[in-house]
N, C-alpha and C positions, 0 to 999 in steps of 0.2 A: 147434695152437691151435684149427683146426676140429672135432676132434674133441672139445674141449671146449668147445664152444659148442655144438655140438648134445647132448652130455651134461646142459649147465645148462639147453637148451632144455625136453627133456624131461622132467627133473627139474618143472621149474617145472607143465611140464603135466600132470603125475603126480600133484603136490603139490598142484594145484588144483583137481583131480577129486576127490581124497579131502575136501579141504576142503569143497568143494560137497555132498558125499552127508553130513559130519557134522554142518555148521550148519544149524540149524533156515531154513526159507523165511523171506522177506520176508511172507509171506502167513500167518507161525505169531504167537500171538498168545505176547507184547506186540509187534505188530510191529514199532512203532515201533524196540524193542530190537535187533530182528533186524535191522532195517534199518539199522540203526547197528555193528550187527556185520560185517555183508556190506560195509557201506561201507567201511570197514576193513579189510578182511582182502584184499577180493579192488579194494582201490586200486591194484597195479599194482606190489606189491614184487617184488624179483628174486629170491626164495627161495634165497638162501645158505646161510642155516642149516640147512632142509632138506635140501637140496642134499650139503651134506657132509653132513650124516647118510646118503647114500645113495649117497655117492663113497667113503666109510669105509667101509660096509658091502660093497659092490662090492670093494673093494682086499681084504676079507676071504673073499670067495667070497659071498655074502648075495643073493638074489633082491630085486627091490622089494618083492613080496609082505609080506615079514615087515618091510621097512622101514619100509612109509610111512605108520602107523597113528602112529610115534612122531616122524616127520618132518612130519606134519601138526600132530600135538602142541606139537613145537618152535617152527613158526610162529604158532599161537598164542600162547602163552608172549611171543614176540617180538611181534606186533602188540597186543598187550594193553600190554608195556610202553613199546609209541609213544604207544597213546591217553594212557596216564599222563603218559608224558614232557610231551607237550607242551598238557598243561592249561594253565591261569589260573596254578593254584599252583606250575609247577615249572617249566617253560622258556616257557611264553604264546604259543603259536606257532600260527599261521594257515594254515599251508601243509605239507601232508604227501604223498608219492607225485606233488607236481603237482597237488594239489587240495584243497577244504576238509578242514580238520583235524577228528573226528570230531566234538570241542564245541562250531566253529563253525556244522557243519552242524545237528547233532543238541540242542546244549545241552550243558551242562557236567555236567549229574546221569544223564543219559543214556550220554555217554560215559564217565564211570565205570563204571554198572553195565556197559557192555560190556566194558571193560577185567574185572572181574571175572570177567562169565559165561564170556568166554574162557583165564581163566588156569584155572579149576572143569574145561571141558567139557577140557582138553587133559589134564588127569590122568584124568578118566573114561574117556578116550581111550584114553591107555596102560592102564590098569588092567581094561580088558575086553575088547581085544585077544586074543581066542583061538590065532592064530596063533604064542605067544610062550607058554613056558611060565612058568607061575607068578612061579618064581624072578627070571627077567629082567625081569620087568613092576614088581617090588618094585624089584629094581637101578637099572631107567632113574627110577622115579620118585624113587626117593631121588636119583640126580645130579641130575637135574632139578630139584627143589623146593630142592635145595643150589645153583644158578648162578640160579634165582631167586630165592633170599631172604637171609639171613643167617646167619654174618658176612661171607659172601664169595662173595655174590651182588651180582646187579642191584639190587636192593633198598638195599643197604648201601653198592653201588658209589652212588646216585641220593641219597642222604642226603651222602656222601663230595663229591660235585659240587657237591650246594647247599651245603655249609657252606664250601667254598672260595673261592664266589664272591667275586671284590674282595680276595682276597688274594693271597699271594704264594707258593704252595707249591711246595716242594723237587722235584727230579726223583723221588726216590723217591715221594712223598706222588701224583704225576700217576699215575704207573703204577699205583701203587695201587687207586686210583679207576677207573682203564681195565681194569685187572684185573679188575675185578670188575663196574664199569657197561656194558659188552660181550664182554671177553675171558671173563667165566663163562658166557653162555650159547652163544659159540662153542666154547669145549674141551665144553662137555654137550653141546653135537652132534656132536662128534666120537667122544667116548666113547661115545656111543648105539650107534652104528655099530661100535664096535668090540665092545660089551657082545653086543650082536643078533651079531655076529662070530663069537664064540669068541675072542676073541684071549685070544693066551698074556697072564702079567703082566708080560712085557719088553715087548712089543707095545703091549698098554694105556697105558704111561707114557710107550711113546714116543709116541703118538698123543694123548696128554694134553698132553704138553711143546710137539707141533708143535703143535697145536689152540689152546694157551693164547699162544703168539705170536705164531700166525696173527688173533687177536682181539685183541691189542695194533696189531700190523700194518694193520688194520684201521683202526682210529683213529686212528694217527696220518696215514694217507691220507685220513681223514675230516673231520682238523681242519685239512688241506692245504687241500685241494676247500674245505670251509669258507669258505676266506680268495681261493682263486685263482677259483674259476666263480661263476657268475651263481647264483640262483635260477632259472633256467627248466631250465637243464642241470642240476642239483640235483634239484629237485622239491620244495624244501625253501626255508626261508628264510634264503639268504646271508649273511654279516657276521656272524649272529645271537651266535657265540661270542665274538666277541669284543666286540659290544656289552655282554654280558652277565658280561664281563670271568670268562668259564667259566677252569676250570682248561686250559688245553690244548699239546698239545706245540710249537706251533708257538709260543705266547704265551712259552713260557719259553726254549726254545732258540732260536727265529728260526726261520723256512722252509727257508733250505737244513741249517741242523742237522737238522732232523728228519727230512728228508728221506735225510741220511748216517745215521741212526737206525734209521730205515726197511730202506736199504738193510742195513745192518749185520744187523739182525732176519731181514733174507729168506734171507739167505745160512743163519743160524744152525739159522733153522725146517723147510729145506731137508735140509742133514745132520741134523736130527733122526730122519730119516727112513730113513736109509741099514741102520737095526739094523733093521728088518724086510724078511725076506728074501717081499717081498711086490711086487706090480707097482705099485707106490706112482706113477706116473707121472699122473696124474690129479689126486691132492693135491699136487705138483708144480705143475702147472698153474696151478691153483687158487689157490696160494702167487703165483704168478708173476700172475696175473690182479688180484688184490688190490693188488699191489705195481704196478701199470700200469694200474690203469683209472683214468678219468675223471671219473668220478660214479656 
């Protein structure tokens, strides 16, 4: 496990250097913009996403080099859809990373157009990457803008969430919505790393199939922590889901079902793993890290 904590450490500080040389300064004009972007991005996430983009690509043979253009991308992508999350109009939430949320700080018109200019500057990103030839620059953008948009993306998944609220939806209808409101842009990080890879097409799917469980996995340890920690341990605001009577696994099965859910999922995502004759020990990890952190 030490060896995977200094793996995400690095990761993180990898991912934050390239993030810094692509985002425009506080000091480029509109600043105000840039400073609402920078507030955002470098608030203090744990870059996961990225993260396995470059523990995928790693399991494939892959340098960082050709990784981390698309792994900085990724994070994008994903803090673009925090700013959105938690506007006025869709979760209203005050507290993100452990500190003001982008529209508290900044305004609510402000933090949109950041949420956009960073979903813009992450495909720019990948698309001018010379490191990557042609072919896979077209590849990762096409997953990509498919686990952000529609019909089964984030996008669809966030429309999926709000129309549930205050109702009572089926276990299938939950996964659904998680499928695609987290677990699509965790399997497009996995698959990035594997695209940037080489990997064969039995490879690919299995790394799709772990990826897209591993993003299920995800939330339902998210709508855990939700309900069991504090907001200070969070960084986030507490109870929120189920004041807001969200769709969530914990709301429909109870806590320790979901938690046998969970358990169930890890074991599953884990043998997904075993058809690549590959040092997979890492995504392992990783799986096992998800399935035991805290917040």
């Amino acid at each position: 496990m030490l060896d995977l904590e200094i793996f995400l450490s690095e990761a993180a500080t990898l991912v934050d250097a390239e993030l810094d040389g692509l985002i425009p300064t506080e000091s480029t004009e509109p600043k105000r913009l840039h400073a609402a972007i920078r507030w955002s991005v470098f608030g203090g996430g744990k870059r996961f996403r990225p993260g396995l983009v470059l523990a995928v690509g790693r399991t494939f043979g892959v340098g960082n080099d050709k990784l981390i253009a698309t792994a900085a991308a990724i994070e994008m992508i994903h803090t673009y859809s925090l700013i959105h999350d938690d506007l006025p109009s869709m979760d209203d939430d005050d507290l993100r990373r452990g500190r003001a949320t982008s529209h508290k700080k900044f305004g609510e018109a402000t933090a949109i157009l950041a949420g956009d200019a960073l979903q813009g500057l992450a495909f720019k990103t990948i698309a001018e990457d010379e490191r990557l030839p042609d072919d896979i620059r077209v590849r990762l953008i096409s997953i990509i803008a498919s686990a952000a948009s529609t019909p089964d993306g984030m996008v669809a998944g966030q429309q999926l969430d709000l129309d549930a609220e205050g109702e009572l939806p089926t276990a299938d209808e939950i996964e659904k919505i998680h499928a695609r409101k987290t677990g699509a842009l965790v399997a497009a990080a996995a698959k990035a790393g594997a695209i940037i890879g080489a990997a064969s097409a039995a490879e690919y799917a299995a790394v799709s199939l772990y990826a897209a469980k591993l993003g299920l996995l995800f939330q339902i340890t998210d709508d855990i922590l939700d309900i069991t920690q504090t907001s200070e341990t969070l960084g986030k605001t507490a109870g929120k889901d189920a004041a807001a009577r969200k769709a969530t696994y914990p709301a429909h099965h109870g806590i320790e079902k979901a938690r046998e859910l969970a358990k169930d999922l890890y074991r599953t995502l884990v043998s997904d793993l075993d058809i690549i004759a590959r040092p997979t020990g890492l995504l392992k990890n990783i799986a096992d890290r998800v399935m035991k952190r805290e917040a």
